[in-house]
N, C-alpha and C positions, 0 to 999 in steps of 0.2 A: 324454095332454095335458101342455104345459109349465106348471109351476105356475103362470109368469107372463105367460100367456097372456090371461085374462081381466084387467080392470083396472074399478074402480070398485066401489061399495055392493054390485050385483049380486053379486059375485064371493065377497065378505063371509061370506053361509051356507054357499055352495058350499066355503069352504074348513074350515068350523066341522067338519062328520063327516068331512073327509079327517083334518083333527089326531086326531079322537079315534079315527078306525081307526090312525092312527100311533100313538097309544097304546099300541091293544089290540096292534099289531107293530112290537117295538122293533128290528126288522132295517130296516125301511123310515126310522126318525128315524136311523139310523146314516147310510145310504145318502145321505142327504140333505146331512148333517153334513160328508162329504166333497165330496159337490160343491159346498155352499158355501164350503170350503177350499181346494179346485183355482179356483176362482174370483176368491176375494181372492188368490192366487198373481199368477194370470195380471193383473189388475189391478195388482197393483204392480209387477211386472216391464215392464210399460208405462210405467207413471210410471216408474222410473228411467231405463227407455230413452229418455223426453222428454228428462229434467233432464240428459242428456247431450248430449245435441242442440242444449244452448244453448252449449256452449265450440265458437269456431270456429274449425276446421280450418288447422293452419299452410297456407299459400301453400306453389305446386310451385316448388321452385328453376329459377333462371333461370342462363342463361350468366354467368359472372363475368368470361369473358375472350373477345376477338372473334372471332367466328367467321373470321377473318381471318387471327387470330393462328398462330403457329406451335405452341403450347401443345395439346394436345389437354383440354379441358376435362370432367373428370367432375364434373358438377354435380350430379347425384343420388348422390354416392356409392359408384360402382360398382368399390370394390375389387377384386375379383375378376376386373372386366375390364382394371384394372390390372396387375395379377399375370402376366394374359393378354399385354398388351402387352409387358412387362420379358424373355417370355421371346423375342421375335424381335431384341432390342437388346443392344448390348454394353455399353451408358452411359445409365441410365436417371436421371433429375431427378425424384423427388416433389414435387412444391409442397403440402402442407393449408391449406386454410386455410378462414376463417370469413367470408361476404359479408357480417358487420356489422364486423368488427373493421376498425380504421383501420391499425392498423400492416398487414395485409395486405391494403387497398386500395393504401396505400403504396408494397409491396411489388410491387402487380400489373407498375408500368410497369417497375422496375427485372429481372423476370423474361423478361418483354417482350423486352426489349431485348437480354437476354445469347441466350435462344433466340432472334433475327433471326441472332447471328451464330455460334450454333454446332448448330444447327437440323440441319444435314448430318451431325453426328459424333453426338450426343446427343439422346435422345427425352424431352423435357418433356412430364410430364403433370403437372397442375392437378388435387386430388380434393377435394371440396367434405366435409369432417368434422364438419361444424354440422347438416344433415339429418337428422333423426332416424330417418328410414326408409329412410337410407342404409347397408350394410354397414359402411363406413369407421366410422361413428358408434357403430357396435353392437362392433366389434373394436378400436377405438383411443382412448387416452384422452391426450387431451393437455391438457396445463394450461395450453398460452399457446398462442397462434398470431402469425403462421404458424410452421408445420415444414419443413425441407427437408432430405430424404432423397435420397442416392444409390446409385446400386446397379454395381457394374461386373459385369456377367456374375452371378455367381453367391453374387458376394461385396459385404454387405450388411447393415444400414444403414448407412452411414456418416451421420453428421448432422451438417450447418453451423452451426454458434453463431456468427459471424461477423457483421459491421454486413449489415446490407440493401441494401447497394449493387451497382451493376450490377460495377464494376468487379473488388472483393470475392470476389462467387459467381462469375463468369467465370475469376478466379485460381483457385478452389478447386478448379470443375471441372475445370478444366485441372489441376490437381495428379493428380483421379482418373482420367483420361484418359490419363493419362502419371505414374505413380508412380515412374518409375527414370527420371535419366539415362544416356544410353550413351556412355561416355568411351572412345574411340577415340583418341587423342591424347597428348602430354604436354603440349599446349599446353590442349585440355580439362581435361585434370588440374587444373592450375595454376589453370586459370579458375574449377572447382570448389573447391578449399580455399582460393582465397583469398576466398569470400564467410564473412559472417558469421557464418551460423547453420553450427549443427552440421549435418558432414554425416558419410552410412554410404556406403562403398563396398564391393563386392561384385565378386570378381573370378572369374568364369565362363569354359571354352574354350567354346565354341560349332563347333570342329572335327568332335568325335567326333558329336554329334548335335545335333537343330535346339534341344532345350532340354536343356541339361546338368544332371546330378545337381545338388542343389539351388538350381536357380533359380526355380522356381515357389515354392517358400518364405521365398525373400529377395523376390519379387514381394509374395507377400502379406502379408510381415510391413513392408513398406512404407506397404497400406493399411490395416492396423492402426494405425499409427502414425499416418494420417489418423482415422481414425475415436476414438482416443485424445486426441490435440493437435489441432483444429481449426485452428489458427492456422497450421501447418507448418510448424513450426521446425524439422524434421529432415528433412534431403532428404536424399534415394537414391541411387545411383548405379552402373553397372553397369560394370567394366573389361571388356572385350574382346581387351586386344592383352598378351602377356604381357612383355614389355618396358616398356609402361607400367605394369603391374601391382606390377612389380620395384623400381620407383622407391618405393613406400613398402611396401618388403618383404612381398606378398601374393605366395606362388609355388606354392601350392596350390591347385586350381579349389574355389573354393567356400569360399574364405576372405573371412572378413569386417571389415573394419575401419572403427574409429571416429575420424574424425579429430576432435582438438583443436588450438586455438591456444595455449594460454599451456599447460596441461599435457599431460602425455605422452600421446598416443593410445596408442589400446586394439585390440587384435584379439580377435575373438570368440571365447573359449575353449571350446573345441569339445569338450574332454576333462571339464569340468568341467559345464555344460548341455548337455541337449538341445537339438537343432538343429532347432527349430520355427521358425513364425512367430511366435506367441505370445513364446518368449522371447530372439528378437531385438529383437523392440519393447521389452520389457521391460529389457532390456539397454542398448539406446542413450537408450531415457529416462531411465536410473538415472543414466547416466556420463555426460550430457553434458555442454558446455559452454557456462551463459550468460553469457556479455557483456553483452546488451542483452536487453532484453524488450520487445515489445510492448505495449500495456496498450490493450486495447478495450472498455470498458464498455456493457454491452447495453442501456441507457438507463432499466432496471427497476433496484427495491432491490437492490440487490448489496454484498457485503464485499468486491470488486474492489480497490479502492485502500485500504482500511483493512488487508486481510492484508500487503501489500505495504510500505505506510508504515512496519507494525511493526516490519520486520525490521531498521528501521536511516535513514542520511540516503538518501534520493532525488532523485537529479538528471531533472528530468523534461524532457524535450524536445516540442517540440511541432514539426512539419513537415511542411509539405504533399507528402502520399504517392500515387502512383499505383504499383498492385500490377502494373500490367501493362506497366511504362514496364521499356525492356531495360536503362539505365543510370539511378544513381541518383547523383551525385556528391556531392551532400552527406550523404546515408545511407553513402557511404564514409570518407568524411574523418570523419563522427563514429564508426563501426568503425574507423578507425585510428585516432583517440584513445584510444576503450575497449581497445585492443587497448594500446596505450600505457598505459595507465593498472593493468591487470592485469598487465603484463609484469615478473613478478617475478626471473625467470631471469638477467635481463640486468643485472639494477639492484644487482644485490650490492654492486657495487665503488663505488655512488653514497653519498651522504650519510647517514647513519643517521639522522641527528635530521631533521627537518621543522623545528625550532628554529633551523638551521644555516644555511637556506636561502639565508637572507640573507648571510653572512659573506664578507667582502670579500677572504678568503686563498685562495678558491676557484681552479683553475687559469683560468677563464672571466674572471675580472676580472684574473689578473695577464697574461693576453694579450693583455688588450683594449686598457687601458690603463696599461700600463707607469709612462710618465712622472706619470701624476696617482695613481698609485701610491706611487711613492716617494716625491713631495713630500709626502704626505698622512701617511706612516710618519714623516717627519719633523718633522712640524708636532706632531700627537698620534697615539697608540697607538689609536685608533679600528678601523684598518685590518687592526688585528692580535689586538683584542680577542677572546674567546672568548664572551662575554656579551655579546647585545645584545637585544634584544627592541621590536616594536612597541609604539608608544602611541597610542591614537585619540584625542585631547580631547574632552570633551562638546560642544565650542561647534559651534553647525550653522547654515547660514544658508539660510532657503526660498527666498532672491531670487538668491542668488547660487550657491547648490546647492556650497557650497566647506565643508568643513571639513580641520583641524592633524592631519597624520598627523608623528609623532616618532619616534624611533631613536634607545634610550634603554642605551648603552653603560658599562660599567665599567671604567676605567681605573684599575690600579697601579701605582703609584712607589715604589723603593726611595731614598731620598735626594733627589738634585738628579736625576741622570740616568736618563729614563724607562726602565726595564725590565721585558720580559713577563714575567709569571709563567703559566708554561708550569701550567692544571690540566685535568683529562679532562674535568670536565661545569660548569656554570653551578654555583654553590651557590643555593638555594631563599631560602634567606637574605639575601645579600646582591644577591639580584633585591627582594626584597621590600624591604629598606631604602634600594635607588635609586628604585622606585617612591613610597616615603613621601616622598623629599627630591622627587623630580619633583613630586608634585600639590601640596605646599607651596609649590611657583614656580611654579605650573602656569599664571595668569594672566599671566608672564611670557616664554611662549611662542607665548601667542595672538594670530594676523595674519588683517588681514580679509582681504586677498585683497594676497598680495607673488608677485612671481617669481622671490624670492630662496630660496634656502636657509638657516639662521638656526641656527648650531650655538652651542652654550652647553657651558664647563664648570663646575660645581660642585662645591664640598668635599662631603664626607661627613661625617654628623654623629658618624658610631660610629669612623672613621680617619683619624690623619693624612696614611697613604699611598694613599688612594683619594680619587678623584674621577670624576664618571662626567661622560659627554659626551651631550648631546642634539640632534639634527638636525632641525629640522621645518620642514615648508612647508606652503602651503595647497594642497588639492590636489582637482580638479573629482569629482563622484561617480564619473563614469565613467572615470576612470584609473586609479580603483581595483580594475581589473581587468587591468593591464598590458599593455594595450594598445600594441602593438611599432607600429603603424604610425601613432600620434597622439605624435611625435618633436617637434616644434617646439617646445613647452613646457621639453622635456628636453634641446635639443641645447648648450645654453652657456647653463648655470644657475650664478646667481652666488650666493655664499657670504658672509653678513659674520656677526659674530657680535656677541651682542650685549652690554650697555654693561655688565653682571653676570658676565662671564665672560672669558674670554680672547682677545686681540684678535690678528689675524694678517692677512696682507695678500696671503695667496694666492687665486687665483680658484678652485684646483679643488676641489670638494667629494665626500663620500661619497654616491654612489647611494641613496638610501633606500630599502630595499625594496620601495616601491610603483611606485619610477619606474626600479630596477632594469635591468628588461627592456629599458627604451625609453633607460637609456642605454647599456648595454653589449648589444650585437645579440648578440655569442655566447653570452652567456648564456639567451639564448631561444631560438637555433636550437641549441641542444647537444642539447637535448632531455635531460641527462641526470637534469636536476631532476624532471621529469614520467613517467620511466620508470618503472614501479612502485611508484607513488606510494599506491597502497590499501594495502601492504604496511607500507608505514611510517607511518602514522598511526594514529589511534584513531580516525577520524571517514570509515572508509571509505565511499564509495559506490554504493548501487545505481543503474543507470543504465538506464532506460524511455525509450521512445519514443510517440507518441501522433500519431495521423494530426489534422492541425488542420483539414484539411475536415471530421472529421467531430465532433470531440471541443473547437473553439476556446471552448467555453465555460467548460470547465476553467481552460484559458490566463486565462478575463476574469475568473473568479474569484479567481484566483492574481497577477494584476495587471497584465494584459496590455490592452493597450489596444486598444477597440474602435473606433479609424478607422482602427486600420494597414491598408495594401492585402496588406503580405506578410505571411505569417501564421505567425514562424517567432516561436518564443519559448523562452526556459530558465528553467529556477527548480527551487532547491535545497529540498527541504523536511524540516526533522529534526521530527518526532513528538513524540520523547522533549520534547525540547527547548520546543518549540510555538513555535518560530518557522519562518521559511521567508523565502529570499534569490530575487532577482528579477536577472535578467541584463539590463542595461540595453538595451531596443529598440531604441535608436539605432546599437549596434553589429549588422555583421554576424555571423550566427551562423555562422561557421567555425570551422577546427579548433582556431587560436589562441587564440581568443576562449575558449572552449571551456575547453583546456587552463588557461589566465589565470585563467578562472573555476573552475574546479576544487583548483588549487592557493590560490588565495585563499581558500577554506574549509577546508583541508586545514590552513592554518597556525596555529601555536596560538594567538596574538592577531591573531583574519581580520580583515582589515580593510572586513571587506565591512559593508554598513547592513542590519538588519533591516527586512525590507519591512515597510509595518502599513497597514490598510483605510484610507482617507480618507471621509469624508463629501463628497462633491460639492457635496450641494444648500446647503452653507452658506455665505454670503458674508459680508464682515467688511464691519462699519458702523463707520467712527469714532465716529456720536454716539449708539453705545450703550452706556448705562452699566453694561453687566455685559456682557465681554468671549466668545464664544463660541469657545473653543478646541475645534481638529481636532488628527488625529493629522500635517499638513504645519506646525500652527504650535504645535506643545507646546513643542519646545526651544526655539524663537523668543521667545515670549509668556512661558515660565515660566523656563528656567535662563540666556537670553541678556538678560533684565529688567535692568534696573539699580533694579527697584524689588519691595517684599515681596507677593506673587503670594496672593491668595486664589482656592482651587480648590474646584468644588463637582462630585462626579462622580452623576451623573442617570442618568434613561434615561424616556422618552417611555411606558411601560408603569406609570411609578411616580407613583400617586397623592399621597403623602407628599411628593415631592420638587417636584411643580410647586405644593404648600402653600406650600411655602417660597420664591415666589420674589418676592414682596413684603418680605420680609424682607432678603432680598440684596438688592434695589434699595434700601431706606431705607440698610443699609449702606456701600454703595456710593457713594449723597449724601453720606453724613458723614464720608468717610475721606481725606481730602489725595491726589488724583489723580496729585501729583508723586511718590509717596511709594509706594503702593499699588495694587494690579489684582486687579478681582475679578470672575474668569470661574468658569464651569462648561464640562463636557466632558458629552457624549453616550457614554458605553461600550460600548452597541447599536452603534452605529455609525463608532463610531474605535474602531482598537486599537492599546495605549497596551505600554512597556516590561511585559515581567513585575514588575521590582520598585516599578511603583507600578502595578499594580492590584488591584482591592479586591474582598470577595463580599459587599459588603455598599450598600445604598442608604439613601437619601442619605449621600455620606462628604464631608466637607470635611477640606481640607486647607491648609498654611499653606507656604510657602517664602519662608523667610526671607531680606533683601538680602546678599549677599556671604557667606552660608551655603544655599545650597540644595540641595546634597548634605545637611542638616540637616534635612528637611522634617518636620513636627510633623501629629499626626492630632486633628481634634477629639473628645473622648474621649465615647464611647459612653454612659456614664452622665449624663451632662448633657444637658437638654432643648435644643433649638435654638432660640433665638430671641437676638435684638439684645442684651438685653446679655451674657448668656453668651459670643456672637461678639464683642463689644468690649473683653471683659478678655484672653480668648481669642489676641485679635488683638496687644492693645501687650504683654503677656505672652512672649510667642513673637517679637515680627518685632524689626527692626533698622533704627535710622534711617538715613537716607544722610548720606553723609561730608562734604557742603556744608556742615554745620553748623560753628559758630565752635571756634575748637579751642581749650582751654585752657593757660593754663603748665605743667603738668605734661604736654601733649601736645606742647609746642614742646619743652619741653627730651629727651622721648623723642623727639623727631624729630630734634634737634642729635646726643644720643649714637647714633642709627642712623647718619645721616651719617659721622662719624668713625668708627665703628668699616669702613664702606663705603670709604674714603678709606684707613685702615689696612691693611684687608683688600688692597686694590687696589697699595696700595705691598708687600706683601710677595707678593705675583701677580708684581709687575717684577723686583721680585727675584728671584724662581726664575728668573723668561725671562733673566735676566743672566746665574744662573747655569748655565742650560740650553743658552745661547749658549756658554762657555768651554767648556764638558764636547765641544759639536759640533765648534769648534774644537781639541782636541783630539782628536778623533777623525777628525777632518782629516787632522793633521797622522801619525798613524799609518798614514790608508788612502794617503797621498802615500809614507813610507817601505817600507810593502808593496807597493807601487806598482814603485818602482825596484828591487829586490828582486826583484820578477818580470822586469822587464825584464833583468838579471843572469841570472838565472836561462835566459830565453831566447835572450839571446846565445851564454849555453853551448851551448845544445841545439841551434842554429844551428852551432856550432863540427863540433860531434857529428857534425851531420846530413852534413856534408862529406867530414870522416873516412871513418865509414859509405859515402857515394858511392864512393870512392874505392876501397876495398877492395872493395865489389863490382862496379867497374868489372877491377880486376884477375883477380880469379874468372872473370869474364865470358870472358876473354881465354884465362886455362888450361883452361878448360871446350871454348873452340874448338879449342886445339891438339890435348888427346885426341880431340875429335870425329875429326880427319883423321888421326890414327894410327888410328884404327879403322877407317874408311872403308880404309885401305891394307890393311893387315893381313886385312882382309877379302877383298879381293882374289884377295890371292896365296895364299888358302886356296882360293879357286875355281880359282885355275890349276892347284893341286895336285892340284886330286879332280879334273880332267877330266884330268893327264899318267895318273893314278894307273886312271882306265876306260879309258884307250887301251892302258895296260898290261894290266889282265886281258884285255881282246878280242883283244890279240899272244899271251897264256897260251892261250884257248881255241882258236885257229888254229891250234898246233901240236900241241896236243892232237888235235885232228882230223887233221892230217894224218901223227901218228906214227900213228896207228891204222890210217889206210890203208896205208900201207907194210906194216904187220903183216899187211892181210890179203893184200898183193901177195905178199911172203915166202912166206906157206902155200901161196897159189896156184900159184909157182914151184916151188916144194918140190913137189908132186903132180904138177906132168907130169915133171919131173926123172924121176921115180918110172916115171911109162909109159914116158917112153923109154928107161930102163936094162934093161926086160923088152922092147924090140925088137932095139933099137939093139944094139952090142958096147959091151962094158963101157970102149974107151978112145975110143971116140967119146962117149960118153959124159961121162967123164972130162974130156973136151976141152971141149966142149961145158959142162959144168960149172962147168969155170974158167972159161969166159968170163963166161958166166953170174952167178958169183959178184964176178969183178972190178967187172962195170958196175953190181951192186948194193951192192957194198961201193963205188964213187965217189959214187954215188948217195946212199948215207945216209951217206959222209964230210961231201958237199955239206951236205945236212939239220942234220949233228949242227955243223958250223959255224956256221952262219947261225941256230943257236938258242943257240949259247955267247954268237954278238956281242950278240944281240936281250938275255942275262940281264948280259953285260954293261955294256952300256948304262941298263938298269934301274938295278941297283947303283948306277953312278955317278951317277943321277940322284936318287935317293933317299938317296944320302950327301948330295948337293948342299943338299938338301932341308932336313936334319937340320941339317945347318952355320945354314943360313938363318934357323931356327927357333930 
């Protein structure tokens, strides 16, 4: 029976002598003891199996992509039927991805789209790597999604880092699709080296067999080279024709070469490596050549642009890129700039200094314009100086966007009459003490807006024979980029100078560096300024490109503005530095532009503007009594004031600082309006020069009237409040000049005057004496004058003479001509008298010879018939015989005596002749 069989009171005794026989048999409380053990087992292994039962079961994944689509979709995972697929295809497309993640729903339609149109060459498969019971999920770990893997044949993974765009992955496949060009041409050739990126050629016969000794290894060290550089900066290319191969000295099958632009290409040292795949990639990534870079940021935390920035200044470009467009014209014009700009080979014989740039002795200005050349040498030494250097004046204006660019030259005099003093380099020194005298005038050169040019000379405080020359005008922001095709401003610029310096009454003035370009065109089209221009500076540049469809936000953070419709933008940015220059919108981004802009930073006082953030949302209220300055109205509000500037620098995060702003208003009430301004600046939100910004909150500051290059800090150990700021304030500032002047100020006003009136009478004087010194040198270059002309009458004389004589040459030259031509002649009549003579020698030769043999002939029957005949018929017979051939060779031996006689006398005749 089961124990628990029975139930209730009943059951009670019945169970009372089963325990105590379990007692008396401690085999049966054992037996027992175990199956109430297997029991609570099985019991709690039930509850766990419940409390499992309560996590519900992930959802079966569903299609990610339409069944429509041309993507084969493995939604569940199924690698392995993956693997399956890869091996019937030559170009297989991985997609992984995750059906929650957003970047690869993103992704789906851009995937889409590339297999509609390549669907026929490559087999896209889609494999679902979020499934947990998928295969994919169990062998693959990826840490972001999507992934995209390519496979060509056998060779594998290649992976895409690349933006997410249709356009993008379409290029890229296409790269593994065709990893070598086939350059059959020279006209290929040429089309291949002259793109920008580096490329590897490879020159193979394809005669002896369909794939020649190492070609499958420059095949795959191609797609190494994909799988290494996503980007594909390094294209392939396969020679075919051994005449083209020849043109960049490859004469070997299976020679490899790397072409560069600016340095010397490489061929594949074949003696020194192995000739793998491996270490041809390895090889043309080490040696190549960039010019430009790319720069794609894959929109996650990245050191992208910070490893980059550090190496140095960076010119960042931004332009709208399509990777699949067969021409790119503005992506060339900026490759020939770069290509220009690296071009150190060529640039030897240019400028050394980038200080020089400017120098008006240059061969470009004295071709260009000659005559405003020379008057200008003669007026002052400016033309010819060796020293000169840019000046930017502080003064800025935000309404009229104009500030005073100067060209700030040193001129020496020996005496009365101006002479160069021929030295190699500027002295550091006497830059520095035309500088001191400059900013001492410095208010004497500021114009709100002229179209004049404004040249000044002044003494030197350290010599009596120097005085330097200064040139300025006001000049728009964006000219400051030399802009050759904005001429109107530049085409007949007038010069006067002014009421402090020396006066002159010529129209034509010195070019100022800035306007340079725009007034002398050959010095912009010479290109010789700009030809290896990294090489001579200290401020070289790296130069990046950035696709603006995909990246313009970079652009609006660096200061580009977001309603343009085109979306092309530059800007320079130096790290070190912490500033960063903006190429003005309004120009087009061409190669000029480009060039202009690049050399304007290159130069040692750039005349370019540091960009700085503006605050938008702040508008200016006249009737507030505490001024709110942006980084568009600092110079405006603080250093172009005519009145003492109180600054208070904040920031919207600073509890302390907006304490304080009942205090600046009460301030602000009691301070003469006409007299003093008292703003605050936001630093969050403007960015202000480096040398007035602060680490510290709240910082006030004071700029004092007609000292504000003097600006004074309120001092950190003082509490802030009203009166500390009031002693503070008349302490430090400076009243304006409207005040009543006293007798000790008249009479230093009287002695400034005369000593200005002296000074000005001993100015007329030099020009008197500068005038007699011209005058006679007049009168010198009028005597060297006529001198030459003396001179050339002679040589005029000469030149006749000379005619004359070789007119008679001329004549004796002819007469031997036809004594020769004779003489020649009658050497021909002689060799043909002289072959007629040997052919009469040979004639009689032959025919003494036949006689001889007629003699022996006759001689032998003579012979028979003395043994028939009687010996006097014979005899008879004999004589006759003999007579008719002794006439017969009388005849002979005559007619050869006349023939040697004739000879004879002709060859005496001959000899006489001769």
């Amino acid at each position: 029976m089961s124990l628990c069989g029975d139930s209730g009171p009943a059951a009670v005794p019945r169970l009372r002598p089963r325990a105590a026989q379990m007692a008396r048999r401690p085999e049966l409380l054992c037996g027992a003891a175990i199956l109430l053990g297997c029991a609570f087992l099985v019991a709690l292994k039930v509850t766990c199996s419940r409390a499992k039962d309560v996590t519900m079961p992930a959802k079966l994944p569903v299609n990610f992509f339409s069944t429509r689509s041309p993507v084969i979709d493995l939604f569940r995972g199924q690698l392995d039927y993956a693997d399956h697929l890869r091996q019937d295809s030559e170009i297989v497309l991985y997609f992984f991805y995750a059906p929650w993640c957003g970047q690869s729903i993103a992704a789906r339609e851009e995937i889409e789209h590339v297999a509609s149109r390549l669907s026929d060459q490559v087999l896209f498969v889609a494999v679902n790597c979020w499934w947990n019971q998928g295969k994919c999920r169990k062998q693959k770990h990826f840490f972001y999604f999507p992934v995209i893997h390519l496979y060509h044949r056998s060779f594998g993974p290649i992976e895409y880092k690349g933006p997410m765009s249709a356009v993008y992955i379409e290029k890229f496949v296409r790269r593994v699709m065709t990893p070598l060009l086939y350059i059959s041409s020279r006209s290929k050739l040429l089309d291949f080296l002259s793109n920008y990126e580096p490329g590897v050629l490879g020159y193979f016969e394809f005669n002896a067999s369909p794939q020649p000794p190492g070609y499958l290894t420059f095949f795959t060290s191609a797609l190494h080279s994909l799988k290494k550089d996503y980007l594909g900066t390094i294209r392939f290319g396969v020679i075919t024709d051994k005449h083209v191969a020849e043109e960049i000295s490859l004469v070997h099958s299976g020679s490899v070469y790397l072409h560069r632009h600016v340095n010397t290409s490489l061929i594949y040292p074949n003696d020194i490596m192995n000739y793998t795949a491996e270490n041809i990639c390895k090889w043309a990534l080490e040696n190549r050549e960039m010019l430009i870079r790319w720069l794609r940021p894959h929109g996650g935390k990245s050191l992208l642009l910070n490893n980059e920035l550090k190496k140095g200044p960076a010119l960042l470009i931004f332009i709208p890129y399509n990777p699949l467009a067969e021409i790119h014209p503005l992506l060339d014009e900026i490759t020939k700039v770069a290509l220009e700009y690296h071009n150190c080979n060529k640039s030897q014989a240019a400028e050394p200094d980038l200080q020089h740039l400017g120098d008006t002795d240059s061969p470009a200005f004295d071709s260009s314009v000659p005559d405003a050349h020379m008057k200008l040498s003669e007026t002052f030494s400016i033309t010819k100086s060796p020293c000169c250097n840019t000046v930017v004046l502080p003064q800025w204006h935000s309404i009229s966007r104009t500030h005073n660019v100067c060209e700030l030259c040193i001129n020496q005099t020996l005496g009365v009459k101006p002479n160069k003093v021929h030295v190699p380099h500027c002295n550091f020194f006497e830059i520095e003490a035309a500088l001191d005298s400059f900013y001492l005038q410095e208010h004497t050169f500021f114009q709100v807006i002229s179209n004049t040019i404004e040249c000044s000379n002044f003494l030197s405080f350290y010599s009596p024979f120097t005085y330097y020359t200064a040139c300025c005008r006001t000049v728009n922001r964006h000219f400051l980029s030399f802009i050759s095709s904005e001429k109107t401003i530049f085409q007949t610029p007038k010069v006067t100078f002014s009421s402090h310096g020396k006066k002159d009454d010529t129209q034509h003035s010195i070019p100022h560096i800035e306007d340079r370009n725009c007034f002398i065109p050959d010095l912009h089209s010479s290109g010789t300024t700009f030809t290896g221009l990294s090489c001579r500076t200290n401020k070289t540049l790296n130069l990046y490109l950035l696709d603006s469809n995909l990246f313009w936000i970079y652009a609006e953070r660096l200061g580009a503005s977001r309603s343009t419709h085109l979306k092309e933008f530059a800007a320079i940015v130096d790290l070190k530095e912490e500033v960063h220059y903006v190429l003005d919108q309004n120009q087009s981004l061409v190669g000029s532009t480009l060039e202009n802009f690049i050399k304007n930073f290159s130069i040692l006082y750039s005349p370019l503007k540091r960009h700085l953030v503006d605050d938008p949302s702040v508008h200016l209220h006249d009737q507030r009594v505490i001024t709110e300055v942006t980084t568009n109205t600092f110079h405006q509000t603080v250093f172009l004031s005519e009145k003492n500037v109180l600054l208070l620098y904040y920031a919207q995060w600073c509890g302390f600082c907006a304490s304080l702003n009942h205090i600046f208003i009460q301030l602000a009430r009691l301070l003469p309006p006409d007299h003093f301004i008292v703003a605050r600046i936001d630093i969050t939100r403007n960015d202000l020069p480096w040398e007035f910004m602060t680490d510290r909150l709240p910082t006030v500051l004071i700029f004092p009237h007609r000292r504000k290059e003097q600006s004074v800090k309120f001092p950190e150990d003082f509490s802030v409040n009203l009166p500390n700021l009031l002693k503070f304030i008349l302490h430090h500032s400076s009243f304006s000049s409207s005040e009543l002047c006293t007798k000790e100020c008249l009479h230093k006003d009287t002695v400034l005057q005369q000593g200005h009136i002296s000074h000005l009478e001993r100015e007329i004087q030099k020009l008197r004496s500068e005038i007699s010194a011209l005058h006679q040198a007049h009168d010198q270059l009028e005597a060297q004058l006529s001198e030459a002309r003396r001179e050339e009458h002679k040589l005029q004389q000469q030149k006749h003479t000379l005619e004359k004589q070789h007119k008679t040459l001329q004549l004796h030259s002819e007469q031997l001509q036809a004594t020769y031509d004779q003489k020649n002649q009658e050497l021909l009549a002689m060799a043909e008298k002289l072959q007629e003579l040997a052919d009469a020698s040979e004639n009689l030769l032959k025919e003494n010879t036949l006689l001889r043999i007629l003699v022996a002939s006759r001689e032998g029957k003579l012979q028979s018939q003395d043994e028939i005949k009687e010996p006097l018929q014979s005899e008879q017979m004999l004589s006759e015989d003999n007579s008719e051939v002794s006439t017969a060779t009388d005849t002979l031996e005559d007619k050869r005596i006349v023939k040697i006689d004739t000879t004879e006398t002709e060859h005496s005749s001959g000899n006489r002749t001769e």
